[in-house]
C-alpha positions as CSV (number, residue, x, y, z in Angstrom):
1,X,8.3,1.6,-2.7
2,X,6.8,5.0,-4.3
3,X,8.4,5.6,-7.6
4,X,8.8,8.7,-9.7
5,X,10.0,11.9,-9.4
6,X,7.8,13.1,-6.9
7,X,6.8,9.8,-5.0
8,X,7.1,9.5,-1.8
9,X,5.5,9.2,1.5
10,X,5.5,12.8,2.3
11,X,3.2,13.0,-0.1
12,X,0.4,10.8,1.1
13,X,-1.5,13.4,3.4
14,X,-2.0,15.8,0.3
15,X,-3.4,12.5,-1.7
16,X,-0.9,12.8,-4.5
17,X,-1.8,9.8,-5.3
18,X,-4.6,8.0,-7.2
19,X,-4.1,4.9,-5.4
20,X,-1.2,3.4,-3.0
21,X,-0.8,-0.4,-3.9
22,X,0.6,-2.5,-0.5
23,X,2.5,-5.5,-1.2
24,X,3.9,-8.2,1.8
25,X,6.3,-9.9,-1.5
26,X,7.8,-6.1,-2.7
27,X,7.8,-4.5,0.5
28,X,7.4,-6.6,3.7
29,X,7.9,-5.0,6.7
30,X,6.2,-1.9,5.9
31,X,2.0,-2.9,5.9
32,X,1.5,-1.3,9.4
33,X,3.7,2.1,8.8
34,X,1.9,2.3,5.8
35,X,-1.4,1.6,6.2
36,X,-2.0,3.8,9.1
37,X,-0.4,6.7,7.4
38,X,-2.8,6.1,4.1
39,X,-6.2,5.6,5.9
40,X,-4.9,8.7,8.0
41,X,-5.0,10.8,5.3
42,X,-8.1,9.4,3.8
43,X,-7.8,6.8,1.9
44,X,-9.5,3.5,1.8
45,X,-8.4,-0.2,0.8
46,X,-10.6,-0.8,-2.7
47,X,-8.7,-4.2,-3.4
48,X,-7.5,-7.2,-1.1
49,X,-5.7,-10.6,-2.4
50,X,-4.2,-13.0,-0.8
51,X,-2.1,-15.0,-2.8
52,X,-0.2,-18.1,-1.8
53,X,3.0,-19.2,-3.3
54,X,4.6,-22.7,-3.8
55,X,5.6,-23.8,-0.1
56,X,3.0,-22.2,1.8
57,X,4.2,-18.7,1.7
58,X,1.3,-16.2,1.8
59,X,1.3,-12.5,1.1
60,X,-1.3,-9.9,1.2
61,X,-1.4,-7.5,-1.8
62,X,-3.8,-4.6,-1.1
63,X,-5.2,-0.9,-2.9
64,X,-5.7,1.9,-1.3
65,X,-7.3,5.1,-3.0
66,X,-8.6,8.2,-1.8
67,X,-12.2,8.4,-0.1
């Protein structure tokens, strides 16, 4: 989910980050939790994709970064 040292979503309200990246094949389950928490602390989605795998199997990939 976050990497390095420091990662983590603790961070998220200070915008540690540069930009968040939210992906349903990596991570699913945690789009909701997530998002709310990043566009709570002022960030905004920059990128969107969905991308569609063999057998019908859709995820959503997005970026956040600050506002």
């Amino acid at each position: 989910m976050f990497l390095g040292d420091r990662g983590g979503p603790g961070q998220v309200p200070y915008q540690y980050f540069d930009f968040v990246i939210i992906d349903d094949y990596y991570a699913p389950g945690t789009r909701q939790s997530l998002a709310s928490l990043l566009t709570t602390s002022g960030y905004q989605v920059t990128y969107a994709e969905e991308q569609e795998f063999p057998g019908g199997y859709r995820i959503l990939l997005e970026v956040y970064e600050p506002r």
